[in-house]
C-alpha positions as CSV (number, residue, x, y, z in Angstrom):
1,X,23.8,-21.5,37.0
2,X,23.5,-24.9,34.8
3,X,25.9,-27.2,34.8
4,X,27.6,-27.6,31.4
5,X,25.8,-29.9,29.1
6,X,22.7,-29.5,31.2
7,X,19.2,-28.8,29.7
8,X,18.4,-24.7,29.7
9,X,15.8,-24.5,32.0
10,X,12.2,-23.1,30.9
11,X,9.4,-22.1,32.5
12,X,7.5,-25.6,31.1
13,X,10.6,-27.5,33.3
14,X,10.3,-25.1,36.2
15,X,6.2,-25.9,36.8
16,X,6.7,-29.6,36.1
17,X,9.6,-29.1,39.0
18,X,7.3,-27.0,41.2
19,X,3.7,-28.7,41.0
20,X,2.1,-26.2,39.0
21,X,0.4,-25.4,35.8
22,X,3.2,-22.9,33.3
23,X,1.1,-19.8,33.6
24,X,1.1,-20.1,36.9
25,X,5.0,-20.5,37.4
26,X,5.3,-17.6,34.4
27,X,2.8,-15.3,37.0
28,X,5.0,-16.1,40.1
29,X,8.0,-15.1,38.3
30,X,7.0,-12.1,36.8
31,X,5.7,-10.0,39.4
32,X,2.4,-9.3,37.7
33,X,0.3,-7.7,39.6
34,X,-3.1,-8.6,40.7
35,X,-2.3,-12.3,39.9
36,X,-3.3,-13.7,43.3
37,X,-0.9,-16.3,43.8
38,X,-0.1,-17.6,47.0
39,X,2.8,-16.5,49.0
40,X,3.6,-20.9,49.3
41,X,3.0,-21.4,45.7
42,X,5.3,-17.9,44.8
43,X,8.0,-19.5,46.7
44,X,7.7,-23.0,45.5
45,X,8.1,-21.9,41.8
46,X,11.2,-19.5,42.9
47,X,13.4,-22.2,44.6
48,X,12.3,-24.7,41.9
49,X,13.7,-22.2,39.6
50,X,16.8,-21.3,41.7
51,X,17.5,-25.1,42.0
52,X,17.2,-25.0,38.2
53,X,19.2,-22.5,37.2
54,X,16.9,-20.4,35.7
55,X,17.6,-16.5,35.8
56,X,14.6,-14.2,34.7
57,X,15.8,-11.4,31.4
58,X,14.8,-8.2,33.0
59,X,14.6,-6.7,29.7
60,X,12.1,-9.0,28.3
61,X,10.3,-8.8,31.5
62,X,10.0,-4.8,30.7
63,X,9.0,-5.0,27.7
64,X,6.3,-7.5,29.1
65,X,5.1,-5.3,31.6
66,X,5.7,-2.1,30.5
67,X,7.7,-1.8,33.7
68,X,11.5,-1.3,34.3
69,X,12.0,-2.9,37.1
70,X,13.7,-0.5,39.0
71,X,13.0,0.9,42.1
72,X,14.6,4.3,43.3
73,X,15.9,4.8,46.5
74,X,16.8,8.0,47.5
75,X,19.2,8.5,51.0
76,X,20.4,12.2,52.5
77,X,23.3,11.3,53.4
78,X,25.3,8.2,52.2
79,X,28.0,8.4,54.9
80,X,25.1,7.7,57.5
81,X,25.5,4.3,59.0
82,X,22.2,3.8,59.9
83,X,20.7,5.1,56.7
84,X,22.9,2.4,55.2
85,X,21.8,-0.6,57.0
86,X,18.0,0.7,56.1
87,X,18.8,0.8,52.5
88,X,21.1,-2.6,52.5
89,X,17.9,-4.5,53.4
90,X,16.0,-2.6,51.2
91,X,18.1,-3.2,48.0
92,X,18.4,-6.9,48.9
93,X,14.2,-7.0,49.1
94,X,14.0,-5.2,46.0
95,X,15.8,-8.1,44.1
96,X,13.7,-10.5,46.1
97,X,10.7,-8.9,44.8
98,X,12.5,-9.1,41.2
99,X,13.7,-5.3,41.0
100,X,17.0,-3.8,41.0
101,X,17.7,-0.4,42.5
102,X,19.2,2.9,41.8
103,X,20.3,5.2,44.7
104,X,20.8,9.0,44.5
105,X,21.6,10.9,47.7
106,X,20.2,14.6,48.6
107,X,23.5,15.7,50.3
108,X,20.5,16.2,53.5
109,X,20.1,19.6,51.3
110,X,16.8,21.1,50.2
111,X,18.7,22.1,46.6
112,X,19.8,18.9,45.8
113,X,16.4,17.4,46.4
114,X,14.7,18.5,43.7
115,X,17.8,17.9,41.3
116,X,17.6,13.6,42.8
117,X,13.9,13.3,41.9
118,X,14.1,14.4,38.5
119,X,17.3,12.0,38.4
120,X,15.0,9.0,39.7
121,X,12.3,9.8,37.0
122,X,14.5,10.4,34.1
123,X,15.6,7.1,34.8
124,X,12.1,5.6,34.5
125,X,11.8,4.2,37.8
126,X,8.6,2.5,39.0
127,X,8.5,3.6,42.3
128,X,11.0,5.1,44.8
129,X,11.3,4.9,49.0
130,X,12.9,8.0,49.8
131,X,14.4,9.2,53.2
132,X,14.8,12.5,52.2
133,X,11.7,14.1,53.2
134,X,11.0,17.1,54.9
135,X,7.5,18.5,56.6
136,X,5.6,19.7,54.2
137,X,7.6,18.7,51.7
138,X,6.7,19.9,48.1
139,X,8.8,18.1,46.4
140,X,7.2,14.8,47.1
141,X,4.7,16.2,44.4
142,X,6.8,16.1,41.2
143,X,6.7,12.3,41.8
144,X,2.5,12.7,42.7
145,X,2.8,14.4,39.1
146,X,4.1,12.3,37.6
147,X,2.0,9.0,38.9
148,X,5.6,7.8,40.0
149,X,4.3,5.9,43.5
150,X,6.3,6.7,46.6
151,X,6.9,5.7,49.9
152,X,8.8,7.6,53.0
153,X,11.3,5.9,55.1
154,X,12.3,7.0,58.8
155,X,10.6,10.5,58.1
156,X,7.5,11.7,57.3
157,X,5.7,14.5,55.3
158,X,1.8,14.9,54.5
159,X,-0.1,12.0,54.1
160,X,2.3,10.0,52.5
161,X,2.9,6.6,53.5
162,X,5.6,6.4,55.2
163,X,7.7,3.1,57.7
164,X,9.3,5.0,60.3
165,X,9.9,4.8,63.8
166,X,7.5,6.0,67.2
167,X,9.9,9.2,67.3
168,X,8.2,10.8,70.2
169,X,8.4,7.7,71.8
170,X,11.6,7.2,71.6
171,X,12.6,10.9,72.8
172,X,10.5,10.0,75.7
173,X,12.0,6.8,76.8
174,X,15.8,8.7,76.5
175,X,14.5,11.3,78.6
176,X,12.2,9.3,81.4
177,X,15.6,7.2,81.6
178,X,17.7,10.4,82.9
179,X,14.9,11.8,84.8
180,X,14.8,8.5,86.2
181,X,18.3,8.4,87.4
182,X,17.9,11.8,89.1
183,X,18.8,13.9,86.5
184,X,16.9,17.2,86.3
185,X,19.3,19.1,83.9
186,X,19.2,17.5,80.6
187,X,20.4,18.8,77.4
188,X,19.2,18.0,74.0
189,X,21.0,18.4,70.9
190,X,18.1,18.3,68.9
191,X,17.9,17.7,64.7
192,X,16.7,20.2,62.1
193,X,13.0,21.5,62.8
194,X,11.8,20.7,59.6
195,X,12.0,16.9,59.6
196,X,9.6,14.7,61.5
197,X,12.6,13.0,63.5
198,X,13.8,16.0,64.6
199,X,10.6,17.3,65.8
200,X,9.2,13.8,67.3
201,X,12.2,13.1,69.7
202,X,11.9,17.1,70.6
203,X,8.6,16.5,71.4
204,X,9.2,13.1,73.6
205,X,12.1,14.9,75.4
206,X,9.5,17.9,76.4
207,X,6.7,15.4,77.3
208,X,9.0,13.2,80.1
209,X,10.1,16.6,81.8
210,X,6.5,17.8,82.0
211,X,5.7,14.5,83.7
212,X,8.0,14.5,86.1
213,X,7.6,17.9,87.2
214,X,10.7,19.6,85.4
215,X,10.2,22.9,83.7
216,X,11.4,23.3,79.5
217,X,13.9,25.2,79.3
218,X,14.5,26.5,76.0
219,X,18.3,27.5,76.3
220,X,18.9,23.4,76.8
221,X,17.9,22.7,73.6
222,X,20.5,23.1,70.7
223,X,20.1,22.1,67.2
224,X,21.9,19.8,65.3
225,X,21.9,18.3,62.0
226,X,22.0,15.0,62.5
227,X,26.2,14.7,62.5
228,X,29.0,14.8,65.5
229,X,30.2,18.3,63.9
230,X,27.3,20.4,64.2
231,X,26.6,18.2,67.9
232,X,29.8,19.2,69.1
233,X,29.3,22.7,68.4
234,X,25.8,22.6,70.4
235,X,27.5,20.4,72.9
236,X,30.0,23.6,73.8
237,X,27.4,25.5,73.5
238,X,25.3,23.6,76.5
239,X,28.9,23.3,78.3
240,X,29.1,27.2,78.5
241,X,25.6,27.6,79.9
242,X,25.8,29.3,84.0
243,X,24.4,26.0,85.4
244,X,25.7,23.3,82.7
245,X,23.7,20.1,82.1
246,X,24.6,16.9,84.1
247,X,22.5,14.9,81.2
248,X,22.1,15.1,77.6
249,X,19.8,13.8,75.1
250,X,21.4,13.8,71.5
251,X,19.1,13.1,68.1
252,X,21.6,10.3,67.1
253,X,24.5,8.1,68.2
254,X,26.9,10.6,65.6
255,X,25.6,13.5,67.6
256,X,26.0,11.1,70.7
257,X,29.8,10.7,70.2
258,X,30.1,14.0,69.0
259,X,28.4,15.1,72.6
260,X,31.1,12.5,74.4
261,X,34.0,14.2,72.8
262,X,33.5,17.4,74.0
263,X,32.3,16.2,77.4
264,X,36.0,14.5,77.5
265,X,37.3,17.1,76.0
266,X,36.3,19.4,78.8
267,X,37.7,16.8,81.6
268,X,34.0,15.4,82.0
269,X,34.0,11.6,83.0
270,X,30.8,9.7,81.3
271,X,28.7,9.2,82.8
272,X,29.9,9.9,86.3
273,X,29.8,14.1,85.4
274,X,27.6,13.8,82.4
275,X,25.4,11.3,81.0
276,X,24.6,10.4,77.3
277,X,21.7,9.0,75.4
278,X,22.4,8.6,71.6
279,X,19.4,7.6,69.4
280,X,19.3,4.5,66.5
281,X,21.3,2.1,68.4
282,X,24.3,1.5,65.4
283,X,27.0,-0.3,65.4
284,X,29.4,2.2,67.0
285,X,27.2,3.1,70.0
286,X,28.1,-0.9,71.0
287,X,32.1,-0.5,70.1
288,X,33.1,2.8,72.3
289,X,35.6,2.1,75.4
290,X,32.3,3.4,77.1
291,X,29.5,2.2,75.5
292,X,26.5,4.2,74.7
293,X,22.8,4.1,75.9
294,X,20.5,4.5,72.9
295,X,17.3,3.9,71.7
296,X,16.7,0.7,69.1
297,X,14.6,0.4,66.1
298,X,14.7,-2.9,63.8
299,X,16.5,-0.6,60.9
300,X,16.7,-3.6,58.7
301,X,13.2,-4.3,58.6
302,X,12.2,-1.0,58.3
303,X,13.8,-0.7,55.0
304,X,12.5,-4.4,53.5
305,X,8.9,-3.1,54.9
306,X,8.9,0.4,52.9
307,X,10.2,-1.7,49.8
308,X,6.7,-3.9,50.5
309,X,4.5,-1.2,50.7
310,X,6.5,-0.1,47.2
311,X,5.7,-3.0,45.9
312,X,1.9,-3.4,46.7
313,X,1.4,0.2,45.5
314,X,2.4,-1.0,42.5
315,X,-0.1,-4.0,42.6
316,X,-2.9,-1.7,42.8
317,X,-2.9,-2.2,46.6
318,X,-4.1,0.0,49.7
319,X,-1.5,0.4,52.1
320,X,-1.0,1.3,55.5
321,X,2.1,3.1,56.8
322,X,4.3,1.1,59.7
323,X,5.1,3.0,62.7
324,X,7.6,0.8,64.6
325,X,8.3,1.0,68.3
326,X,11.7,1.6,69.9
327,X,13.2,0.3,72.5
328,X,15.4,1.8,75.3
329,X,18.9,-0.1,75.2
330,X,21.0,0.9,78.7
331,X,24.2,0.9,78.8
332,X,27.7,2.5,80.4
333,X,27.1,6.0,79.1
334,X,24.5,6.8,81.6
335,X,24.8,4.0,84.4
336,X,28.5,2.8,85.8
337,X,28.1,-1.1,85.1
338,X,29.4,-1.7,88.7
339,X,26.8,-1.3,91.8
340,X,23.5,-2.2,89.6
341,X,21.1,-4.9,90.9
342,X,21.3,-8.0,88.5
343,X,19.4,-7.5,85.1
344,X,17.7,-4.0,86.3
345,X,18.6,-0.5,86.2
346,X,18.0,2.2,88.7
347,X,15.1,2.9,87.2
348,X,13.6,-1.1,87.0
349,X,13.9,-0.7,83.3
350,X,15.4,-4.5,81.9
351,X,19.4,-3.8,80.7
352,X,20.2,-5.2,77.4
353,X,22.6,-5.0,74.6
């Protein structure tokens, strides 16, 4: 802010204080698409207008543009850690891109969806990064309708651009790690078939037992919706099986805990009688008295990276979607801590977190 007494600062002071002409800095400010500044000159006239004091009216800026300068961000669930951290980053990189943001949640119910677009577009929005999708989703098309430009985050649906992570990988690398420590009975308490992370990790999980020899087995697989309620219910559900698992593969750390509880609650040590993978790698996975192995994806990034893509879509701009890769973090919940080689797991894989 200016000091008191201090000069207000304009856009004449901020390109004397940057280098550059005043179009130039009112361009770089602005947002206005097409203008072809570079990223070094952009940033120049920002922190010469930070150091100023200068704060842009996003009301005249609107009226400018024609734009409101909002983004809409639309989460399932907002009591989903991991969904928060994505959308954290991905409010803080809308204001760095000059927007502010309005977030409506779905409830993770096909009713409600509906119901949140038409909230988004009644509100104007330029352009929304939604996490709501399902397969085949037809709802994406009200905002195709309406020339409202979207872009997916974590899940995908059509041929939408969408940042999300290698799903199938990352089913795969949970799975090869159990297979790899001998197990040959691995549950998975799978997501909802009609999202694209649900159906990716399934698919992972059923491509490392066919490479190691192990046949599917349908009655392992129990689904889940993505909380520890419904993955305790499937994880009683595995318990009570003839032969019971000795592994098991759950969709997310949630369903992961949810898993552990029942394991416990069963007099089940972990992971001595049963190991557990969780998937997303959040903060509680790091906090349990056992800690959990779980796959990682760089969750800030994705959501600053499907704000980006939201914002050269509305530049005009062809854009790619981002498929990121996971990593395998190893921890307690599968492997004791005590009797493994330095650095290494049984199954050579590096240990970290």
């Amino acid at each position: 802010m200016p000091e008191s007494g201090r000069p207000k600062p304009t856009l004449k002071s901020i390109a004397a204080a940057a280098g550059v002409h005043p179009s130039t800095a009112s361009r770089a400010l602005s947002q206005q698409p097409g203008s072809r500044i570079p990223p070094a000159t952009i940033e120049r006239v920002r922190r010469a207008a930070e150091e100023l004091g200068y704060q842009v009216d996003p009301w005249a800026r609107s009226l400018r543009t024609g734009r409101s300068m909002l983004l809409g961000l639309g989460i399932p669930r907002i009591t989903d850690v991991v969904l928060a951290q994505m959308f954290e980053a991905a409010q803080e990189r809308a204001r760095q891109h000059g927007y502010e943001t309005i977030t409506v949640t779905s409830f993770d119910r096909p009713d409600e969806e509906a119901s949140s677009a038409r909230s988004l577009l009644e509100r104007r929005v330029d352009g929304v990064v939604l996490a709501t999708a399902r397969l085949n989703d037809e709802s994406l098309d009200m905002f195709r309708a309406q020339g409202c430009p979207i872009v997916l985050l974590n899940r995908s649906s059509g041929d939408h651009p969408v940042v999300r992570g290698d799903d199938e990988l990352g089913g795969y690398l949970a799975t090869d790690h159990l297979l790899g420590l001998g197990h040959r009975r691995i549950g998975h308490v799978a997501g909802p078939s009609n999202v694209s992370t649900g159906v990716g990790r399934l698919a992972g999980y059923k491509r490392a037992l066919a490479e190691h020899g192990v046949p599917f087995e349908p009655a392992l697989v129990r689904p889940g919706q993505f909380d520890a309620t419904s993955a305790m219910r499937a994880t009683e559900e595995l318990l009570a099986l003839p032969e019971r698992p000795t592994a098991i593969f759950a969709i997310n750390d949630m369903s992961a805990l949810g898993a552990m509880a029942v394991a416990q609650r069963h007099g089940l040590r972990v992971p001595d009688d049963i190991a557990i993978v969780g998937y997303n790698d959040s903060e509680v996975s790091r906090l349990l008295p056992i800690p959990m192995t779980t796959v990682r994806y760089p969750l800030a990034e994705m959501g600053e990276r499907a704000v980006d893509l939201l914002v050269a879509l509305l530049a005009g701009e062809d854009v790619q979607s981002v498929v990121m890769t996971p990593e395998l973090v190893v921890r307690a919940s599968t492997v004791p801590t005590t009797g493994l080689g330095r650095g290494a797991s049984p199954t050579g894989r590096p240990i970290t977190g």
